[in-house]
C-alpha positions as a LaTeX table, in Angstrom:
\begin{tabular}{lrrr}
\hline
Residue & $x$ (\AA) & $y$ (\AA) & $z$ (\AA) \\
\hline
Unk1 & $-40.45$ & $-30.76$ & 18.55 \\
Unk2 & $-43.96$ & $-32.11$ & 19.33 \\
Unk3 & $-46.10$ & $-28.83$ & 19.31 \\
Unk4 & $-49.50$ & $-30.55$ & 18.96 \\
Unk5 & $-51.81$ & $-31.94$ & 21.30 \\
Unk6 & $-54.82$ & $-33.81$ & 21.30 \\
Unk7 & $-56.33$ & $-36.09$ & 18.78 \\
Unk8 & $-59.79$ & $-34.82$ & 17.37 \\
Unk9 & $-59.62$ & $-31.78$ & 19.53 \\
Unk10 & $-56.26$ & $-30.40$ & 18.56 \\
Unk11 & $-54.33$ & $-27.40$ & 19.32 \\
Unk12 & $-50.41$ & $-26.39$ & 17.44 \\
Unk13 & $-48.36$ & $-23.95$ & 19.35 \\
Unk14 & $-46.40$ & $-21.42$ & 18.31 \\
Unk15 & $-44.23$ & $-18.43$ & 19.77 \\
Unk16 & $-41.44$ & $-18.03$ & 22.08 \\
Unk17 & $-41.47$ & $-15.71$ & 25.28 \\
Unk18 & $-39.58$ & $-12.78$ & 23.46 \\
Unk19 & $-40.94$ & $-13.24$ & 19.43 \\
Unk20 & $-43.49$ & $-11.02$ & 18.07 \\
Unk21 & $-46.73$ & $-13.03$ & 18.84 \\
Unk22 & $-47.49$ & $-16.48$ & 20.91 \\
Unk23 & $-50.34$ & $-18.33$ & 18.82 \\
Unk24 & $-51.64$ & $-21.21$ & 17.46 \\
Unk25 & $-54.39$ & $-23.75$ & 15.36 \\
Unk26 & $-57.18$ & $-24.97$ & 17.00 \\
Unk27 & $-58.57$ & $-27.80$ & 14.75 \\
Unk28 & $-61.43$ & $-29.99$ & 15.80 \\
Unk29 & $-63.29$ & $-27.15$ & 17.01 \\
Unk30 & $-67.06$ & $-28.12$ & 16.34 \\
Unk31 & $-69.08$ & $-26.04$ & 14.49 \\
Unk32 & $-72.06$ & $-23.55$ & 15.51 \\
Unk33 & $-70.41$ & $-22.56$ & 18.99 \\
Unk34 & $-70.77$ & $-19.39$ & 19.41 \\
Unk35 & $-67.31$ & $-17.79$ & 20.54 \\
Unk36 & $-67.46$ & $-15.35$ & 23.41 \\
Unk37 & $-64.51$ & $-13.28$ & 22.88 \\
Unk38 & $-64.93$ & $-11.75$ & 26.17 \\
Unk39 & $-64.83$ & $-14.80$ & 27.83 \\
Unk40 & $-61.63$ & $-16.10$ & 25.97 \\
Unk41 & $-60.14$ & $-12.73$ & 26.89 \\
Unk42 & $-61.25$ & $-12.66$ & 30.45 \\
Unk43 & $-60.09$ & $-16.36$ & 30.47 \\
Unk44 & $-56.10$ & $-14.86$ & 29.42 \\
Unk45 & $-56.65$ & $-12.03$ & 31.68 \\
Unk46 & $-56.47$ & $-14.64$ & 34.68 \\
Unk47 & $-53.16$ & $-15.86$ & 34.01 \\
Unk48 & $-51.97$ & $-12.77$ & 32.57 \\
Unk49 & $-48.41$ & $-11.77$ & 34.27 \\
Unk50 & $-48.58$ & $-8.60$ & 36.35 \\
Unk51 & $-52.19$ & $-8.86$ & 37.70 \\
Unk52 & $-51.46$ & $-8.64$ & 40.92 \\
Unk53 & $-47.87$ & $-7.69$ & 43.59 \\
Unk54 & $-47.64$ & $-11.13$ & 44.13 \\
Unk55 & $-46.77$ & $-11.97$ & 40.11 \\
Unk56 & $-44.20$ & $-11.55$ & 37.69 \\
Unk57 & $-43.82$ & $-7.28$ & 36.82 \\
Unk58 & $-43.89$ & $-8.24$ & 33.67 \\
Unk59 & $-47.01$ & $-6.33$ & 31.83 \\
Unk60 & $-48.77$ & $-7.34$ & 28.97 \\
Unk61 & $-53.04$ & $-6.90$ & 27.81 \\
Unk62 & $-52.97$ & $-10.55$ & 26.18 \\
Unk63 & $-55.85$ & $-9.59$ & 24.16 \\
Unk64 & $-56.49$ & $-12.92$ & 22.02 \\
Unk65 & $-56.85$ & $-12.03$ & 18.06 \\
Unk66 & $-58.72$ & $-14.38$ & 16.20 \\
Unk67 & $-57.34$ & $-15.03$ & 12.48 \\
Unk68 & $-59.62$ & $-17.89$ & 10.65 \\
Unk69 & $-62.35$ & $-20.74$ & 11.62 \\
Unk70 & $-65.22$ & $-18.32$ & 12.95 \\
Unk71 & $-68.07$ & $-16.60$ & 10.82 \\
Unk72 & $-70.07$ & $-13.97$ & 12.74 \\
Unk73 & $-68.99$ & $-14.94$ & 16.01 \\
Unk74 & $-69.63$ & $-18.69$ & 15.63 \\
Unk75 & $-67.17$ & $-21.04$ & 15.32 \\
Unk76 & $-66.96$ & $-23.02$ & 11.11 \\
Unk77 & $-65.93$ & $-26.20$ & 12.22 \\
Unk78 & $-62.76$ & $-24.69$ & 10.51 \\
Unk79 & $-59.06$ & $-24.82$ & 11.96 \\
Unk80 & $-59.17$ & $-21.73$ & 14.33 \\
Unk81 & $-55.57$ & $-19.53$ & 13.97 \\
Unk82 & $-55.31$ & $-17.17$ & 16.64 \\
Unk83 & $-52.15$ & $-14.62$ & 17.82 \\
Unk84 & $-51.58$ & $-13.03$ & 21.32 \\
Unk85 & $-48.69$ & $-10.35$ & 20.80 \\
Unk86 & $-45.66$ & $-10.25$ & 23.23 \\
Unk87 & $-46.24$ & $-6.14$ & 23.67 \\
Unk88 & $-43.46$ & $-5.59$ & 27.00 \\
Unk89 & $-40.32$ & $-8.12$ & 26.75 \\
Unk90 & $-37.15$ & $-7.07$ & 27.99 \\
Unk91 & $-34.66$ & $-9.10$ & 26.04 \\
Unk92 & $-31.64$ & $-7.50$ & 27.78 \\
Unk93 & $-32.49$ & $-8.74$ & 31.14 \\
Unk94 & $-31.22$ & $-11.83$ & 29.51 \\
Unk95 & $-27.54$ & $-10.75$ & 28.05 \\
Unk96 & $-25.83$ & $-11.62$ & 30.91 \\
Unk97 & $-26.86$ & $-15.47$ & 31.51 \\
Unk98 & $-26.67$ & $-16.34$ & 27.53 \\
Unk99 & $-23.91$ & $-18.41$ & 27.67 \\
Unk100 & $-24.88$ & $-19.95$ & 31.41 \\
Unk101 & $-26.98$ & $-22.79$ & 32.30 \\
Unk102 & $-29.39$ & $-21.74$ & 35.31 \\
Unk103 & $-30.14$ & $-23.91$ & 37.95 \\
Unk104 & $-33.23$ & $-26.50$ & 37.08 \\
Unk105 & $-34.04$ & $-24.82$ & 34.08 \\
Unk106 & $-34.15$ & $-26.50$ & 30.57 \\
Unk107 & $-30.76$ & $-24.32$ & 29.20 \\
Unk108 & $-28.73$ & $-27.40$ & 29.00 \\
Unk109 & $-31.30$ & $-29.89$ & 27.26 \\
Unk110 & $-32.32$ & $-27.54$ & 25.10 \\
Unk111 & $-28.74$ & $-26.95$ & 24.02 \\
Unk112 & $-27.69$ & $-30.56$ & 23.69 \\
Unk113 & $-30.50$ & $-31.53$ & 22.37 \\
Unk114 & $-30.81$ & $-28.46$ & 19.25 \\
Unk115 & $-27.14$ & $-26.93$ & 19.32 \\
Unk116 & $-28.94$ & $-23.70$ & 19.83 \\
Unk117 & $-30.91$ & $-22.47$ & 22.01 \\
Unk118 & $-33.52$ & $-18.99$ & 22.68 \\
Unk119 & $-32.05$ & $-17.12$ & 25.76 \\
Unk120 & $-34.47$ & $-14.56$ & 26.28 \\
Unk121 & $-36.58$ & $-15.62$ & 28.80 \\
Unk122 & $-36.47$ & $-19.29$ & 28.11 \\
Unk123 & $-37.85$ & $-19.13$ & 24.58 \\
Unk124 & $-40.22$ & $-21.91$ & 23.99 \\
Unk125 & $-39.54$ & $-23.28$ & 27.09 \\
Unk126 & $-40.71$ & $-20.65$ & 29.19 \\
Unk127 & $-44.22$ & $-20.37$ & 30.58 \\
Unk128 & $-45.23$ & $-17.95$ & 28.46 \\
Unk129 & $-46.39$ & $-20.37$ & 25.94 \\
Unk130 & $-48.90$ & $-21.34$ & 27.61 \\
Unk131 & $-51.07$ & $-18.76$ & 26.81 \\
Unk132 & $-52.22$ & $-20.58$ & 23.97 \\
Unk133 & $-53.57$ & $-24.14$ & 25.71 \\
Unk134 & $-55.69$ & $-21.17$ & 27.30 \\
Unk135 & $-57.13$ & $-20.01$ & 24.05 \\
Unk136 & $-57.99$ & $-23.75$ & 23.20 \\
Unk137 & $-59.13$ & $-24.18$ & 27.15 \\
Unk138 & $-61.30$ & $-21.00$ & 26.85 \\
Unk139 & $-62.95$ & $-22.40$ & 23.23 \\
Unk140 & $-62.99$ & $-25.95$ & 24.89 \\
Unk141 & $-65.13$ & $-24.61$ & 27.98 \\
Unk142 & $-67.39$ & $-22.75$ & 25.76 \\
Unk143 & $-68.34$ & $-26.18$ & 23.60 \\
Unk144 & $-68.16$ & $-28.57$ & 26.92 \\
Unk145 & $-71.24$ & $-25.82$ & 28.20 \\
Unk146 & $-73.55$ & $-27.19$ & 25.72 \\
Unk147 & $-72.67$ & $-31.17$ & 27.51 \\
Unk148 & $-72.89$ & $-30.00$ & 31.24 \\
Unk149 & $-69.77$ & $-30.41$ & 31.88 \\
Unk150 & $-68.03$ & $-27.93$ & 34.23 \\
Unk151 & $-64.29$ & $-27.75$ & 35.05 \\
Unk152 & $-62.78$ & $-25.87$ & 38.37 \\
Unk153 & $-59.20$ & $-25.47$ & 40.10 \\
Unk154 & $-58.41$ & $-23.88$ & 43.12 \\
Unk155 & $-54.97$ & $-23.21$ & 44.42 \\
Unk156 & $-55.07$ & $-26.11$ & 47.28 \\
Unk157 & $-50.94$ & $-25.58$ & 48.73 \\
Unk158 & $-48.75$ & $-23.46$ & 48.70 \\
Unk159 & $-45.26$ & $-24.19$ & 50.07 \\
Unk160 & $-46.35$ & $-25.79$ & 53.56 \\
Unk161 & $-49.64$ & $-24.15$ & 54.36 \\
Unk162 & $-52.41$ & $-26.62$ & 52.79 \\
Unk163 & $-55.88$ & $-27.17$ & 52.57 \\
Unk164 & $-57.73$ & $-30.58$ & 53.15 \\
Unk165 & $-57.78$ & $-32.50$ & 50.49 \\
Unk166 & $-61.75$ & $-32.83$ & 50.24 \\
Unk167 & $-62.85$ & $-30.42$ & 47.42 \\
Unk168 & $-66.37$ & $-31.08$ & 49.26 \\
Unk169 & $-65.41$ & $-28.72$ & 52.02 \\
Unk170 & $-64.87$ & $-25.55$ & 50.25 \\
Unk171 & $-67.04$ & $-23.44$ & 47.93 \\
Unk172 & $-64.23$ & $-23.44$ & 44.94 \\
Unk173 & $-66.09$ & $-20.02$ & 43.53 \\
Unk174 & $-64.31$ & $-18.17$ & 46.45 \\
Unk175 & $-61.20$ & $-19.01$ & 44.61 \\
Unk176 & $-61.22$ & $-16.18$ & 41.98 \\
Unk177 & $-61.97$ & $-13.43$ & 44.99 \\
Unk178 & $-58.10$ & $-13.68$ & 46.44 \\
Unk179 & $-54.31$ & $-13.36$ & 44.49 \\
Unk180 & $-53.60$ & $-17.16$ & 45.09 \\
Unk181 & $-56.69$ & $-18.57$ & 44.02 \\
Unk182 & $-57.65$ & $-20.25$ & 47.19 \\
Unk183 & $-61.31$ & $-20.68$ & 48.46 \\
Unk184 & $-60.06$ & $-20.71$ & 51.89 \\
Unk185 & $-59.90$ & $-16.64$ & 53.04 \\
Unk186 & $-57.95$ & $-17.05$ & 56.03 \\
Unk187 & $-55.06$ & $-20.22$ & 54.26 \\
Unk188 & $-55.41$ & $-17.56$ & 51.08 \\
Unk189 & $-54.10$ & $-14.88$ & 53.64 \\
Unk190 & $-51.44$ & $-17.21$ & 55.18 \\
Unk191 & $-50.20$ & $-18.25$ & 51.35 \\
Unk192 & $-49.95$ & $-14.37$ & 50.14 \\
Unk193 & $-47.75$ & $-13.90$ & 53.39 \\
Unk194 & $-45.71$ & $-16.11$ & 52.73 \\
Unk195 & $-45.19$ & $-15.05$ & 48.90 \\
Unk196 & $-44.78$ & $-11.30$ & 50.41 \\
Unk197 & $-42.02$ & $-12.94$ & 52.59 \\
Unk198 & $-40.31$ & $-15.20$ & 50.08 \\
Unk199 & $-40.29$ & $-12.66$ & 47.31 \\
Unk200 & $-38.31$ & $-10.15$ & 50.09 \\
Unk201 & $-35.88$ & $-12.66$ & 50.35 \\
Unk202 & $-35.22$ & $-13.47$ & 46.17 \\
Unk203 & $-36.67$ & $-17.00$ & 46.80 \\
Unk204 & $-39.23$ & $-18.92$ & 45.59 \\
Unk205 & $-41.66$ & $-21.54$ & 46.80 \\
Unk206 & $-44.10$ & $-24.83$ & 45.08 \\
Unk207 & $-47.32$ & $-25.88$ & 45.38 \\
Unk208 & $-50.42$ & $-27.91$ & 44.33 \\
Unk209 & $-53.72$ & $-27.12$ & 42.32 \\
Unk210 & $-56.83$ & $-29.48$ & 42.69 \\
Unk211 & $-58.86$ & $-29.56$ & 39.86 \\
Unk212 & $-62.46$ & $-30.83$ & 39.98 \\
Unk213 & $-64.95$ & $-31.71$ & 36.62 \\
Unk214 & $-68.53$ & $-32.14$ & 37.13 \\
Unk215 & $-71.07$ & $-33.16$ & 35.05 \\
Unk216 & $-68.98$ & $-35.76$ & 33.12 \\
Unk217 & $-71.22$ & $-38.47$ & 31.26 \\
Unk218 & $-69.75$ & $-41.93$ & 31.90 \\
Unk219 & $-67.75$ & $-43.70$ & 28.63 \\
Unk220 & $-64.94$ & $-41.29$ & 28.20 \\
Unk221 & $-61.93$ & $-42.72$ & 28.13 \\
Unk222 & $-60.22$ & $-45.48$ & 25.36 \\
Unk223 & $-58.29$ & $-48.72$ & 27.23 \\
Unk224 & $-55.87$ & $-49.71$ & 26.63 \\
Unk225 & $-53.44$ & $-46.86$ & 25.91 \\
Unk226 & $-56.26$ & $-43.97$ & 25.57 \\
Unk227 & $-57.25$ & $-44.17$ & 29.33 \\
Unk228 & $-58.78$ & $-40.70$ & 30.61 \\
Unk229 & $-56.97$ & $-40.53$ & 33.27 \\
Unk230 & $-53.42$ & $-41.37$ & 31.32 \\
Unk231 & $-54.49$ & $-38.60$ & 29.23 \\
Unk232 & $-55.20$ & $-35.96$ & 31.49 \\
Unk233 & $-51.62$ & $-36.54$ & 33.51 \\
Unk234 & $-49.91$ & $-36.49$ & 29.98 \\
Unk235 & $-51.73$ & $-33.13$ & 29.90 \\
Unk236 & $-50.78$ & $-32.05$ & 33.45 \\
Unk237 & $-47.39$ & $-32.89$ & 33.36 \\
Unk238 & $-46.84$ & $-31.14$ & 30.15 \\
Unk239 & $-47.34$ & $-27.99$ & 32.03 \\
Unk240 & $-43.98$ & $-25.76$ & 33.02 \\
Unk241 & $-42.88$ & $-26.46$ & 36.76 \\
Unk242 & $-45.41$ & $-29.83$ & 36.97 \\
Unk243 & $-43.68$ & $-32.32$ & 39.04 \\
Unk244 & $-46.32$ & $-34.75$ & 40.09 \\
Unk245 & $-50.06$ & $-35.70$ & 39.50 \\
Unk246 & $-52.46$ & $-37.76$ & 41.43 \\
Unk247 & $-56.55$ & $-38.71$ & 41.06 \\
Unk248 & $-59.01$ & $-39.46$ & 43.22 \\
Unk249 & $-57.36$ & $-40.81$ & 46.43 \\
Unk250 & $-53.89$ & $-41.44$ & 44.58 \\
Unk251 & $-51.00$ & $-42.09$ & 46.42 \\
Unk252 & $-53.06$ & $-42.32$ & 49.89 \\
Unk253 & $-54.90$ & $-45.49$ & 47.97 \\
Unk254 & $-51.14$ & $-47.04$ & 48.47 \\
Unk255 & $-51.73$ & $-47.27$ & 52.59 \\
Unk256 & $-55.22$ & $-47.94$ & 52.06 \\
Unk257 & $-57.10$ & $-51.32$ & 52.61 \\
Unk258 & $-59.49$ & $-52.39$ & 49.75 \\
Unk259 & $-62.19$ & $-52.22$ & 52.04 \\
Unk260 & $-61.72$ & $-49.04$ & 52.47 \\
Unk261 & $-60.91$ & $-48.08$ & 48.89 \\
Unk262 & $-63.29$ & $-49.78$ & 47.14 \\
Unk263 & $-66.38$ & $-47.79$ & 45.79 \\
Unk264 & $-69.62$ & $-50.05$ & 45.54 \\
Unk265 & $-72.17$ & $-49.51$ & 43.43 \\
Unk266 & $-75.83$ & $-48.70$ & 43.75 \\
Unk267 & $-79.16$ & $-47.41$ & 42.41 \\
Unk268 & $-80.59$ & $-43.70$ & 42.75 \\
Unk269 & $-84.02$ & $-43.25$ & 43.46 \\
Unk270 & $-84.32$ & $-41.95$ & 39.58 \\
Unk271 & $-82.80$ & $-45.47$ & 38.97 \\
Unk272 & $-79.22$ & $-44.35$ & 37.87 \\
Unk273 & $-76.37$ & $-46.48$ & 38.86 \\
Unk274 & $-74.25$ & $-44.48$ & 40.72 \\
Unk275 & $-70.59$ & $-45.05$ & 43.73 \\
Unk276 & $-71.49$ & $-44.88$ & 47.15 \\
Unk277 & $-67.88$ & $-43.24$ & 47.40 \\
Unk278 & $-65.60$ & $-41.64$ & 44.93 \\
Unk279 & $-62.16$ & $-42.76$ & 45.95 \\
Unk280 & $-61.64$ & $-43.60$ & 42.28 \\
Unk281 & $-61.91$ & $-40.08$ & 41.22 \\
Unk282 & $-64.41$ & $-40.84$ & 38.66 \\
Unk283 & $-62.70$ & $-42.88$ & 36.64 \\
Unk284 & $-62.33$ & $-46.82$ & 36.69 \\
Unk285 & $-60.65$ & $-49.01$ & 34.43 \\
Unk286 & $-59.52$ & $-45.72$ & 32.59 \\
Unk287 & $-63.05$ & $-44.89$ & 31.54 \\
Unk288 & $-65.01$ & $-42.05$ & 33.42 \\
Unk289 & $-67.70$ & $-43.30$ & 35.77 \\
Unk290 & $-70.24$ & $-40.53$ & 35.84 \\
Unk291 & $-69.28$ & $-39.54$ & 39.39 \\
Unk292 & $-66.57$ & $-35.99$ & 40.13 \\
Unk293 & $-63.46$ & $-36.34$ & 38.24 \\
Unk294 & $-61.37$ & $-34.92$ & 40.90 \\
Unk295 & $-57.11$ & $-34.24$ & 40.38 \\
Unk296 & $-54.17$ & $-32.51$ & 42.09 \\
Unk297 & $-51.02$ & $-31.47$ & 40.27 \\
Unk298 & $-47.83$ & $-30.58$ & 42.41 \\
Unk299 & $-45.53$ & $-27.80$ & 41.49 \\
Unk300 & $-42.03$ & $-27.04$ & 41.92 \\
Unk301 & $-40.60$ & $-23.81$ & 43.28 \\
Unk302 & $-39.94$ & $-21.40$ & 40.45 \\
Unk303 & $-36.24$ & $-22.51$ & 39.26 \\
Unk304 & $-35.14$ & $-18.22$ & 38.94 \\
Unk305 & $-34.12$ & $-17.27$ & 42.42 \\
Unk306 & $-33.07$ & $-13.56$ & 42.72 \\
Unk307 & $-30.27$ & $-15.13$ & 45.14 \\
Unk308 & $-26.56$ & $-16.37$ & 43.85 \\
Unk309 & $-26.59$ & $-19.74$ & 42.84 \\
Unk310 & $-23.02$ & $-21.69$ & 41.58 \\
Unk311 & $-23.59$ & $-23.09$ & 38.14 \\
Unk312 & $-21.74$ & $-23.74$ & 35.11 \\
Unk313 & $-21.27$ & $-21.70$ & 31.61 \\
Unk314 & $-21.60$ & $-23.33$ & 28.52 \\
Unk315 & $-17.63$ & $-23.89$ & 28.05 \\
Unk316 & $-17.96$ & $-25.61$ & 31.57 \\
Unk317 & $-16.32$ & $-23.15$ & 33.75 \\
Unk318 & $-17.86$ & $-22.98$ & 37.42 \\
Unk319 & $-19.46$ & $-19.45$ & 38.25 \\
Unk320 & $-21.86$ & $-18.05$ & 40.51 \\
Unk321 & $-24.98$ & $-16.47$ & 38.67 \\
Unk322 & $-27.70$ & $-14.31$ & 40.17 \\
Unk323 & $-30.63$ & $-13.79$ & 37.98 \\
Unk324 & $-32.70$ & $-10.89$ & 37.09 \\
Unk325 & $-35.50$ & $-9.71$ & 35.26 \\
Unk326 & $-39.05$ & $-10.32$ & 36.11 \\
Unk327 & $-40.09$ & $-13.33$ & 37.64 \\
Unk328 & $-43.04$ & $-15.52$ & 39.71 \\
Unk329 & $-41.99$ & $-16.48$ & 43.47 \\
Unk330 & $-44.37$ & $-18.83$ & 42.63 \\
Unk331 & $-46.58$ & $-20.77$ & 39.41 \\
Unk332 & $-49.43$ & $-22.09$ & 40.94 \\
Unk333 & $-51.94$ & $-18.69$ & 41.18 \\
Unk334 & $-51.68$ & $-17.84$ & 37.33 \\
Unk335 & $-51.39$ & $-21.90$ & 36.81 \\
Unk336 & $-54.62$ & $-22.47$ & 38.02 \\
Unk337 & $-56.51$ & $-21.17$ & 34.52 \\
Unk338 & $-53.76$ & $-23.32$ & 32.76 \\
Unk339 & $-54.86$ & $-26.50$ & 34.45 \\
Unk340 & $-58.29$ & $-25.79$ & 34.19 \\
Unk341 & $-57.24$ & $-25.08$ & 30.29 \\
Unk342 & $-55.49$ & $-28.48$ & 29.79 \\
Unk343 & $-58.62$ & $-30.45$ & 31.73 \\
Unk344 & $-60.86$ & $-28.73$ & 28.89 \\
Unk345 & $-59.09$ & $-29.49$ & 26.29 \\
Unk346 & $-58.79$ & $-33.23$ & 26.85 \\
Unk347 & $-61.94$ & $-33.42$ & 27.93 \\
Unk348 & $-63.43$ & $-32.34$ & 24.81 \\
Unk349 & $-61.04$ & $-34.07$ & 22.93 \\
Unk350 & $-62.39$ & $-37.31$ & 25.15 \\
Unk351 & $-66.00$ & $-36.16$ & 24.57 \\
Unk352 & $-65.47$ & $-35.79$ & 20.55 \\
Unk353 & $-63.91$ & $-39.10$ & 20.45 \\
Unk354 & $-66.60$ & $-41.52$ & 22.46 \\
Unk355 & $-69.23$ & $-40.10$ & 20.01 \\
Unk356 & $-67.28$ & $-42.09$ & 17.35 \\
Unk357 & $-66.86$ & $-45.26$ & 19.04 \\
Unk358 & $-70.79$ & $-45.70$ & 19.71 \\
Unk359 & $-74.26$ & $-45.99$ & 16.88 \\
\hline
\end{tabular}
């Protein structure tokens, strides 16, 4: 397994949904930052299952616990080791689909691919495990502070009720004041309705986050195979339930005209150089251009419906399953700190590595 991501910035996994502890290494961090456990916590807290009616049942504090790399509450420049104990799982929600391969889930690969595989709750597969890219995200935000560099996501879609796509248009701080993480009151209320309604019926729904990082100096990003925005889809798309990822104008550019697309250059009155337009999303040739790195990652509907489904066991005989347990009716609210997380982290990675390539 590849449990490791990043290059000078680099955090190792560990943990399965139902083990003792989730945790990880955080190596790279830079030295003298000083580590605001609260934050990191408060960081967890908003992805945390069971915050709100709308989320899993499942309860747990997620209460980070530092183990190495920090002296007095400032980081070494040492690998940081961290645990987050698993405090509430049920295991024996899980007895009776052990030897059945859900719907869309990753039971079969898994199987095939190991010859054994962790039932309870998906082991290392399940979402759960991404509690640590938010401990790396959370000490990644906290070094990025000293550049300027800010990263926020917002909960954009939810099954058909969507926002525009202009980031511009909203105040994205309104985000963390509803259960979906919208900055849109009145499409937040629609979206929670619909959750309310789908969650009634043992179904699920998708959705897409918009993430949006100011503040980003221009020269991050390595052509031909390091390009920024190759590395933060390799970083979106390693997230559970990601199904798609798009920046700046991306896959509207593909009906576009380039004389509509194209974003010409000029000079500030400060005498920066600057894009009259952003439809590249602040990145060109793979390289960031100074201007709003803006994103959107689409999400499928949660694959555990609390509805029969036909299936197969793992001898190949044809049943009907019907799961149960605590589950989402839908990722993208407690996603939203997770893409924010995964931005951070290659960010800084990104960051770290352009002061290497320049005297």
């Amino acid at each position: 397994m590849r449990n490791t991501f990043g290059n000078i910035f680099r955090l190792t996994s560990f943990g399965e949904s139902h083990g003792e502890v989730i945790g990880g290494v955080i190596d790279g961090m830079p030295a003298g930052i000083t580590i605001d456990e609260d934050f990191v916590n408060a960081e967890l807290a908003r992805r945390r299952p069971g915050q709100n009616a709308l989320t899993t049942d499942r309860k747990e504090k997620d209460r980070v616990c530092f183990l190495s790399g920090i002296f007095e509450g400032v980081s070494t420049g040492c690998p940081i080791g961290f645990v987050i104990y698993n405090e509430t799982h049920k295991s024996a929600d899980y007895d009776s689909i052990k030897d059945v391969y859900r719907p869309s889930h990753a039971d079969y690969t898994y199987h095939t691919k190991y010859g054994i595989r962790d039932y309870r709750g998906g082991g290392r597969a399940s979402a759960r495990i991404t509690i640590s890219r938010c401990v790396a995200g959370a000490l990644a935000k906290l070094a990025l502070r000293k550049t300027g560099i800010s990263i926020e996501a917002y909960t954009s879609q939810i099954g058909n009720i969507a926002l525009d796509k202009d980031y511009k248009k909203y105040n994205l701080a309104e985000a963390e004041n509803n259960a979906v993480r919208c900055p849109d009151a009145s499409k937040a209320a629609d979206m929670e309705n619909l959750l309310k309604q789908l969650k009634n019926e043992g179904n699920t729904t998708g959705g897409v986050i918009t993430c949006v990082i100011k503040g980003c100096p221009v020269g991050l990003g390595e052509p031909e195979f390091g390009k920024l925005n190759a590395a933060l889809g390799s970083a979106m798309l390693s997230i559970n339930a990601a199904k798609g990822f798009e920046y700046g104008d991306g896959f509207d550019a593909a009906s576009s005209l380039g004389s509509n697309n194209n974003d010409s250059f000029a000079t500030t009155a400060c005498g920066d150089i600057t894009t009259l337009t952003n439809h590249s999303g602040g990145i060109q040739g793979g390289i960031s251009n100074g201007s709003d790195i803006y994103f959107r990652v689409a999400f499928k509907p949660v694959a555990t419906l609390m509805m029969e489904q036909d299936t197969i066991d793992t001898k190949g005989n044809e049943i009907t399953m019907k799961a149960s347990g605590r589950h989402d009716t839908c990722v993208v609210p407690r996603a939203v700190p997770i893409v924010e997380a995964m931005a951070a982290i290659t960010i800084l990675d990104y960051y770290l590595i352009n002061k290497t390539t320049r005297m």
